[in-house]
N, C-alpha and C positions, 0 to 999 in steps of 0.2 A: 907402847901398848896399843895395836890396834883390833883386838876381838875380847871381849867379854873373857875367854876361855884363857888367856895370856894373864888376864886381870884376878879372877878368880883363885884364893890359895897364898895369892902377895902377900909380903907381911906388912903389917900395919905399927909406923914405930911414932912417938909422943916425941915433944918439940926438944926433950933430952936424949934422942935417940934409945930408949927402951922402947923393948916389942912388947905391946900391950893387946895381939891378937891376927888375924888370919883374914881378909877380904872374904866376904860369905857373897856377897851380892850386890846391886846397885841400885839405887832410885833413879828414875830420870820423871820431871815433868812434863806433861802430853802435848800439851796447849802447846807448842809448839811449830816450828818448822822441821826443825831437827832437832829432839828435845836435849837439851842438856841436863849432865846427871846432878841430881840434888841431894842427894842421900847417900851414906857410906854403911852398909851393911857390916860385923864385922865377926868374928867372934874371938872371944875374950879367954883368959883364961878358962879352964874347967869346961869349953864350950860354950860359956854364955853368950847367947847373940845378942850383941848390942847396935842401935842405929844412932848415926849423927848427922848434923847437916853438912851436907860435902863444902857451900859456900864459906861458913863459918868457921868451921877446922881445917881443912884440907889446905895444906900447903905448896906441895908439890907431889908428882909422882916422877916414878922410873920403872926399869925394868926390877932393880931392887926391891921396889917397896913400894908404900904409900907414907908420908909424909907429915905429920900432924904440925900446927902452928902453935899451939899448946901444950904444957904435961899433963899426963891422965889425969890429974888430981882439977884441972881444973873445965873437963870437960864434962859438957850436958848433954846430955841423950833423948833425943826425940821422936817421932811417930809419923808414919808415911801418911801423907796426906790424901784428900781424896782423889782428886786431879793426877798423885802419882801410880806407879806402878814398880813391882820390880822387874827388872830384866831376868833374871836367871828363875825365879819362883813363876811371873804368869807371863815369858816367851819362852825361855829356853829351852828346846825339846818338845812344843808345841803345835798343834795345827792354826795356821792363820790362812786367811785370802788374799792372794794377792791379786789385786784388782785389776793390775793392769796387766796380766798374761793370763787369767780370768780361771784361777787354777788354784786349789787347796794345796798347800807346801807344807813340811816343817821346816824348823827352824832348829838348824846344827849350831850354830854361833850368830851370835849379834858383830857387828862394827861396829869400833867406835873411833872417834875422831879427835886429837888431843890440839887445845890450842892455848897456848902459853904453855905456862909450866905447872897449871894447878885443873883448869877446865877440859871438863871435857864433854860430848855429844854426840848422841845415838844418830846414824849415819844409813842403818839398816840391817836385815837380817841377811845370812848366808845361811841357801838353801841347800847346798853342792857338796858333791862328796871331800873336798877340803874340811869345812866346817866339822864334819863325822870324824875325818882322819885327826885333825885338829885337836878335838877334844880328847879322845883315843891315846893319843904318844905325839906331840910337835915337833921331831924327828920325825917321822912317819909322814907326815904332811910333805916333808923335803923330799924326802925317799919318792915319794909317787912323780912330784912335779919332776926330778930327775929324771925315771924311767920314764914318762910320758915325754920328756925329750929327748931320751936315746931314740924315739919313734918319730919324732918329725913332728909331735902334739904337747899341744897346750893346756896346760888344767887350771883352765881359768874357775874365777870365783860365779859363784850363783847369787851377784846381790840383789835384792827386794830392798828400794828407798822405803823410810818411814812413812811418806804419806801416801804410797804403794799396799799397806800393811792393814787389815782389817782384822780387830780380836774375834775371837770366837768363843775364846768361854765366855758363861754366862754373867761370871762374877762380875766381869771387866766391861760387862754392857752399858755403864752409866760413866765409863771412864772421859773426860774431856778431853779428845781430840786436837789438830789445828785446825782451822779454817779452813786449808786446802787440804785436807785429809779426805781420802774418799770410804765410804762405808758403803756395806754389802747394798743394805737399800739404794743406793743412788745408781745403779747398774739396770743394764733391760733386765726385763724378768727369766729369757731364757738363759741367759751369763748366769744367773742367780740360780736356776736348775740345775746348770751345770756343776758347779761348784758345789751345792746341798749335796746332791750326787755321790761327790769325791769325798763328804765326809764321813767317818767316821759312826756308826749307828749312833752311839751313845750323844753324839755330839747337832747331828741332824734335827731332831726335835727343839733343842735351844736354840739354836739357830735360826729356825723355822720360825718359832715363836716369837723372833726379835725383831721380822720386819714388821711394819704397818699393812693391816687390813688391804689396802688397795693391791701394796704389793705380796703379799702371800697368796690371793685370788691367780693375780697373774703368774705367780710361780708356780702355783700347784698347775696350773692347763700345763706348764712347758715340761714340769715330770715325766721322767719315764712311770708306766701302769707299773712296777714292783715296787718304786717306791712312794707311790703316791698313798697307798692301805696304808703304809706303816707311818707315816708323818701323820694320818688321820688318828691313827691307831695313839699315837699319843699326845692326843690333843684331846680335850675335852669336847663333851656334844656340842654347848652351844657354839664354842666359839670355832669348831670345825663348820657348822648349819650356816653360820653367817657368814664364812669363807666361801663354800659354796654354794650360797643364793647368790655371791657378787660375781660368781665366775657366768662363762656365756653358757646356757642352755644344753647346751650338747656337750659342751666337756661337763660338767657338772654332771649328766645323766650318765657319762661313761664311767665318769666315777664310782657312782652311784650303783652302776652292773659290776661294779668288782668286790664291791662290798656282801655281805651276807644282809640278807635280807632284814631279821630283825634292827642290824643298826642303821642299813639303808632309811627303816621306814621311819625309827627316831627325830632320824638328821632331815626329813623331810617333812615332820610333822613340827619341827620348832622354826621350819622356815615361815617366811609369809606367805598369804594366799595364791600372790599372782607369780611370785615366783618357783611354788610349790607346783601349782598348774600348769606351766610354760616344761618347768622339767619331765613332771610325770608322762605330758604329750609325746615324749619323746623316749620313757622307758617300755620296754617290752617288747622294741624291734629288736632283731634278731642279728647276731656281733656280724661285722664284715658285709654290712648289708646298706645302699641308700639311706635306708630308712634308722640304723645303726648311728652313723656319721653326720645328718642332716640337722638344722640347727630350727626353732622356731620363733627364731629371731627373723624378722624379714618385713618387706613394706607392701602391704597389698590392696586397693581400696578399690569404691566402684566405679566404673568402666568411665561413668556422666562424672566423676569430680573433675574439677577444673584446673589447670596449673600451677594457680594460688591456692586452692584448700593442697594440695599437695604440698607445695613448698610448706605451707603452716604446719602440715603434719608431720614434715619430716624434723622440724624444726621443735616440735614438740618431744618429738624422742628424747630419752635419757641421753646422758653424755657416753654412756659406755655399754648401748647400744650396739649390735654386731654392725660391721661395717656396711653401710649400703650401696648397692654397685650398680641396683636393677630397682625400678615402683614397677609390681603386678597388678592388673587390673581383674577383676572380678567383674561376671553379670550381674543380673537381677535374682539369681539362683543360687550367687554365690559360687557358682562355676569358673576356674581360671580360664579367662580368654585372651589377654596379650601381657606382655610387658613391654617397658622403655625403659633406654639407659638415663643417667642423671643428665648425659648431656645432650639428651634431645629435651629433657627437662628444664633445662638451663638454659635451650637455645629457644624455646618457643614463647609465647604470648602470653600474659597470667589469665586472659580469660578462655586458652583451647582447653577442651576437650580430651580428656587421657585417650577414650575412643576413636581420635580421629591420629594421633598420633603413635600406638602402642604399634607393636608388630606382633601378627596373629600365629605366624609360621613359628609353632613352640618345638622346642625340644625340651624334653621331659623323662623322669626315671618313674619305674613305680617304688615302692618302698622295701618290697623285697629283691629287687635287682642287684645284684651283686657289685660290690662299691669299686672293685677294680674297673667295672666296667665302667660304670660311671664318671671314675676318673677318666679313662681312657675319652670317654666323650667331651669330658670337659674341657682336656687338650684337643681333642680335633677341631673341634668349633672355636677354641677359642675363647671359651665362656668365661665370667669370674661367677658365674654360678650357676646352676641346673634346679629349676624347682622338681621338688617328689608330691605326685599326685595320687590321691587315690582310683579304685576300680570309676568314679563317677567324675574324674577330672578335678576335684576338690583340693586346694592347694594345701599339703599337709607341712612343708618345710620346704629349705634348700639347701642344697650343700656348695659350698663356697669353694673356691678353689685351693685354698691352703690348704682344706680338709682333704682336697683332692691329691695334692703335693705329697701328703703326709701319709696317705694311701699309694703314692706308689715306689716312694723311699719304701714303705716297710715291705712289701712286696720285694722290689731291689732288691732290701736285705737278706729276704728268706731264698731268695733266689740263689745268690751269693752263698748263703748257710749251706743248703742242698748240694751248691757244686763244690761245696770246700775250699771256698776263691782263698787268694794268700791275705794275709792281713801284712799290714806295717808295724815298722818294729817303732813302738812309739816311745818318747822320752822316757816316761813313765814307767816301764814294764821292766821288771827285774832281770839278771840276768839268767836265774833259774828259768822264766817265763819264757825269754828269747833261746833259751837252750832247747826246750821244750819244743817251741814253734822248729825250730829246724830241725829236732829231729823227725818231727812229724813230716814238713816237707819233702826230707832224704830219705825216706823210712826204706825205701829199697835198698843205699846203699849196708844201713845197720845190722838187713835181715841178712843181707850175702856176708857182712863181716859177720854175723854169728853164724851163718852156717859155717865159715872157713875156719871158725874155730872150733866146732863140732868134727869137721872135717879130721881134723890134723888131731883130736882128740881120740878118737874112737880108730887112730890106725888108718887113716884112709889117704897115709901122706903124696905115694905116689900117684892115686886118682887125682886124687882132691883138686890140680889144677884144672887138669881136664872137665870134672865136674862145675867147678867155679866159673871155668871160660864162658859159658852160655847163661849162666842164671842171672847177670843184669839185665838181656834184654827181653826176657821173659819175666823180670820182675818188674821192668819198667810196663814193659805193656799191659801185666795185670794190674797197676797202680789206673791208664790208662784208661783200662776197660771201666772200674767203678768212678771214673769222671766222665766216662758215656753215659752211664747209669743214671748220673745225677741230672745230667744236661737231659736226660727223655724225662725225668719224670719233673722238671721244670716245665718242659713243654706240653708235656699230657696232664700237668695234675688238676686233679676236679673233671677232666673230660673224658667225653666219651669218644673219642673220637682215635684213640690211642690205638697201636695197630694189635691184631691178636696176637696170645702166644707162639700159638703154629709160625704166623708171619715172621713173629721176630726171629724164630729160633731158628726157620728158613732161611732170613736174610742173613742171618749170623753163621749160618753153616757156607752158605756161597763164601763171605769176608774170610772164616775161620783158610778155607781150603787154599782161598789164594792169595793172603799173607803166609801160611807154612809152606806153600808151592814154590813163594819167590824165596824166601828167606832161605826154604833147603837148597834151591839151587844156588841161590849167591853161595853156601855153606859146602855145596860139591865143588865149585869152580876155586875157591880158595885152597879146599886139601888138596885137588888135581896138583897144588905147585907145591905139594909139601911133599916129597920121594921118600919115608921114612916108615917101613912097611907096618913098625906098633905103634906110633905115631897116628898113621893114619885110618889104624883102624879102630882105635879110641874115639877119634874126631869123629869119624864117618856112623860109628857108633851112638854118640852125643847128639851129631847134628839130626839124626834121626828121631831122637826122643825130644829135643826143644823143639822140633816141628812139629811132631805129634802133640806135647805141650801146649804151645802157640796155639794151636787148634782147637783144641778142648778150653782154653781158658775164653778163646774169643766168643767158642758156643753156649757156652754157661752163662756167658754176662748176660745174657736174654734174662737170665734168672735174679742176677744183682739189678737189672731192670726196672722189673716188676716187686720186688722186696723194696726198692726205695718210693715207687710212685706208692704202692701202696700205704706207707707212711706218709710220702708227703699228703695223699687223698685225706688220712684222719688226724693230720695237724700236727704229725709226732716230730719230733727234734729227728735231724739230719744226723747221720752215722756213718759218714761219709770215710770220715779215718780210719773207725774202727773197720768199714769194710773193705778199705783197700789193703789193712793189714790182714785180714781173713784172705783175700783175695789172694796175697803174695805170697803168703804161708800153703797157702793150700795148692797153687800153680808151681813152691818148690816141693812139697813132697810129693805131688801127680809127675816133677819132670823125675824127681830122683826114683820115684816108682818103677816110671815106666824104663828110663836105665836099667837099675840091678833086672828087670827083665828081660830087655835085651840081649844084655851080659850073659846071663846065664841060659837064656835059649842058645847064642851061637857057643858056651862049651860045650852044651849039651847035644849040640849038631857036630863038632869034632871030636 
C-alpha cells in the first residue's frame, strides 16, 4: 500500500478473520518528522463510522485488507486527538502551501510509507496528474504512464515532503506540527503574497488572518492593488487600522486611494496621531505621479548638526523605519540645501558639520512630475533616492528606488499588454488555456481554414485554391500591421509629439505603394513560368487584387494607429487581439471584394 487512495475502501477483518467494515480514513500524528498513522478510521456495518487506535489493534496490513490483533467483541473505540488529523477528511482534495516551490497545490493523493508489517507513515502529498488518475480508476494511472512511454516521456509523481506542507484551513490552524515543519509565516512576506494570491477567495481571508501582525503589514505592501480591497474588505476595522498604521507610509496611503472614501476615513481615524499624519501627508497627490509613489519616511535635519547628533538621530528611529540611504540637510528656513550618503557619514568626524560635508548639486522632482520619469532619473544618476520638493524647495518626501523598480516593471508590463507580447505557457495554466493562447497566436492560420471551408461550402470548389493561394500573406501582414499599431501608440502615449494624421497616412500611402509594387512583381515573375493560359489568368487576376489588398490594409493601419494610442492616452485596456482579428477579417473580405470585381469586369469586357 503506498497512497491513501490504494488504502481507502480495504476491508477491515477481526483477529477471527470476519469482516467487521470498510477503511473510511486515517489518523496520523503531526508532531512528527514524518507522521506516523495513529488512528484506523472504519466503517462498520449499516455505515457506522467507527475509530480505533492503529497502535493497539492493528496487526498487519496487505493489499487484502487490514488486519486486527483482536475479535470485535473485544475492541475499544476511541477519539482523534488534538495534535491529530485525518488524512482523507482535512488533506485530501485540499488546497495546501507548499513552501518550498512557494506555490498553492492540491492534494490528489497522500504517500504513504509501510514499515514492518503493521506501521505505517505519511511520507507526503501527490500533487500531479497520477494522484487524479489514481483516484479516478488505478488502471487508468498504468494506461497513461504507458502512453507517455510510447512517447519517449515520463509521468513522474508530483511529491510535496510533509514538512514541505503548510494547512490552510482554518480548523487545522492550532494543529501541532514538527519542529522542522515550515509554516506560511516563516517565509519573506512577498512568497507569502504570492501564494495568498493563488488562493482560493473564500480561503484568502483565513489565511490572511492567521499570520502575526508584523507579517500581515508586510504581506499586504507585496499584494497585487485587486487584492489588497478584498482582504481589507474582510477584515474587521480595527484590526485592518493597525495593519496599516505598521505598514511604510506610502503603501499604506496607496491603499488607502483605492478604498472608497467613507472606510478610507474610518481606517484612519482609529489609527494613531502620528501615524495618521505621516499618511494623510501623502494622500491627495495625484495616481502615477512623484508625489503618488514618494514616501515621508526620510531623514532631514539642520544644515549646523554635527556628526554625532546625527548618528543619535538615526539611531533613535524605530526599528521599521523606511530604509535610509541619504541625511538631507535643511537651512535656517527649513529650505532643503544638501544631502550626504551614510558613508560620508560614517567616514567623517563626530564633531563636523553636515554643512561642510553635504553635496549641494541636488537633483530633485516636483510632486506633480510624472513617476515614470522619475524613475527614469533615478536610474540615470544612479540614485537610491530622489527627494520631491515643493514650488519653495521645501522637502515634502522621497521616492526610493524600489518604488522606482516597481514603476517601470509596471510600465514594462503595460508596454508588453499594448503590443500583445507572447506570454509563457506556465505549469499552471490548463490546457483549455494553452489552447486558447495558440489559437490567438495562429489566429491567421484558423481565419484561412475557415474561409476554405466557406469556400468549398458555398460551391466555390474550383476557385477556392486559387482564392486561398494569397490570403496568408495578406493575412499575415494584417496581423502585422495592428502590432505597428501597438508599437506607435507605446511610443506616443501621453505625448504630443506623435506625428499627425496626414503624416501617417502619407507615410503609409509611400510603404502601402511599395510593398504591393514588389510583391506584384515578384507575383508576375512567378506566373511568367507558369504557360497554362486559365491558370494564368486566375493567378494574374488574384495577384492583382492581394496587391491592391496589401495596399489598402497598410493605408488604414494609420487608422488602427490612432484608435490604440487613443486608448492607451485614457488608460483603457489593450485590444490588441481583438483588432488584429477585425484587421484579418476585414483585409479578407476587401481582398475577396475586390476579386469578384475583377472577375466580373474582365466578362463583362469579353
Amino acid at each position: 500500500m503506498n497512497y491513501l487512495s490504494q488504502m481507502i475502501g480495504l476491508p477491515v477483518y477481526d483477529a477471527i478473520g470476519e469482516k467487521i467494515g470498510e477503511v473510511n480514513d486515517l489518523g496520523i500524528a503531526t508532531g512528527e518528522i514524518f507522521p506516523r498513522v495513529t488512528s484506523l478510521a472504519f466503517k462498520g456495518p449499516s455505515k457506522t463510522p467507527f475509530m480505533i487506535s492503529w497502535r493497539k489493534y492493528v496487526d498487519n496490513i496487505s493489499d487484502e485488507g487490514v488486519y486486527l490483533a483482536v475479535g470485535s467483541k473485544d475492541i475499544r473505540f476511541s477519539y482523534l486527538q488534538p495534535s491529530e488529523l485525518l488524512l482523507a477528511r482535512d488533506l485530501l482534495d485540499k488546497q495546501i502551501v507548499d513552501t518550498q516551490g512557494l506555490k498553492v497545490v492540491r492534494v490528489n493523493d497522500l504517500k504513504i510509507s509501510q514499515s514492518g508489517k503493521n506501521q505505517l507513515r505519511l511520507l507526503g502529498a501527490e500533487t500531479g496528474s497520477r494522484g487524479i488518475l489514481r483516484q479516478i480508476w488505478p488502471p487508468l494511472e498504468d494506461f497513461a504512464i504507458k502512453i507517455a512511454g510510447l512517447f519517449g516521456k515520463k509521468l513522474n509523481e508530483r511529491l510535496i515532503a510533509w514538512n514541505y506542507m503548510d494547512l490552510l484551513d482554518r480548523d487545522l490552524s492550532q494543529v501541532k506540527l514538527s519542529i522542522t515543519h515550515k509554516r506560511l509565516d516563516e517565509l519573506h512576506p512577498a512568497d507569502v503574497a504570492d501564494i495568498i494570491e493563488q488562493l482560493d477567495p473564500k480561503l484568502r481571508a483565513s489565511v490572511f488572518a492567521s499570520l502575526d501582525e508584523e507579517v500581515q503589514s508586510a504581506t499586504m505592501s507585496e499584494l497585487e492593488d485587486e487584492y489588497q480591497a478584498d482582504v481589507i474588505d474582510d477584515m474587521d476595522e480595527s484590526s485592518a487600522s493597525v495593519m496599516i498604521s505598521n505598514m511604510d507610509p506610502d503603501d499604506a496611503a496607496d491603499i488607502l486611494n483605492e478604498l472608497d472614501y467613507d472606510k478610507a476615513e474610518k481606517l484612519l481615524r482609529l489609527m494613531g496621531v502620528n501615524e495618521q499624519q505621516a499618511i494623510r501627508s501623502l494622500l491627495g497627490f495625484k495616481d502615477e505621479t512623484a508625489g503618488g509613489i514618494m514616501t515621508s519616511e526620510f531623514v532631514a535635519l539642520d544644515e549646523n548638526s554635527t556628526v554625532s547628533d546625527t548618528v543619535d538621530f538615526i539611531r533613535s528611529l524605530d526599528e521599521d523605519h523606511e530604509t535610509i540611504n541619504y541625511v538631507y540637510t535643511l537651512d535656517k528656513d527649513g529650505v532643503l540645501s544638501g544631502v550626504l550618503s551614510l558613508r560620508t557619514l560614517v567616514l567623517a568626524q563626530a564633531q563636523d558639520l553636515l554643512v561642510d560635508l553635504a553635496h549641494t548639486d541636488l537633483i530633485t522632482a516636483s510632486p506633480e512630475e510624472d513617476q515614470e520619469e522619475v524613475a527614469e532619473a533615478i536610474m540615470k544618476y544612479d540614485l537610491l533616492a530622489m527627494p520631491v520638493v515643493d514650488e519653495n524647495f521645501r522637502l515634502l518626501g522621497i521616492v526610493t528606488v524600489d518604488d522606482a523598480l516597481d514603476v517601470m516593471q509596471e510600465e514594462h508590463e503595460e508596454d508588453l499588454q499594448l503590443a500583445g507580447a507572447n506570454r509563457s505557457i506556465n505549469e499552471g495554466d490548463t490546457v483549455i488555456n494553452n489552447i486558447i493562447w495558440f489559437i490567438r497566436r495562429q489566429m491567421w492560420f484558423f481565419i484561412w481554414l475557415a474561409l476554405a471551408v466557406v469556400f468549398f461550402a458555398i460551391g466555390l470548389g474550383e476557385k477556392a485554391p486559387y482564392l486561398l493561394l494569397g490570403l496568408p500573406l495578406i493575412l499575415i501582414i494584417a496581423d502585422d500591421m495592428t502590432s505597428y499599431a501597438s508599437n506607435y501608440a507605446i511610443e506616443y502615449a501621453g505625448s504630443e509629439d506623435a506625428p499627425s494624421v496626414w503624416k501617417s497616412l502619407g507615410r503609409n500611402f509611400s510603404i502601402g505603394m511599395s510593398v504591393a509594387g514588389i510583391l506584384g512583381l515578384i507575383s508576375l515573375v512567378a506566373i511568367s513560368f507558369i504557360n497554362v493560359g486559365t491558370i494564368n489568368e486566375e493567378l494574374s487576376l488574384l495577384s492583382m487584387a492581394g496587391g491592391l489588398t496589401i495596399f489598402i490594409i497598410i493605408f488604414l493601419s494609420a487608422f488602427f494607429m490612432y484608435i490604440t494610442k487613443w486608448r492607451a492616452d485614457r488608460g483603457k485596456e489593450p485590444v490588441s487581439y481583438f483588432m488584429s482579428f477585425v484587421a484579418m477579417v476585414l483585409s479578407s473580405l476587401i481582398y475577396l471584394s475586390i476579386a469578384f470585381v475583377f472577375e466580373q469586369s474582365i466578362y463583362t469586357l469579353v
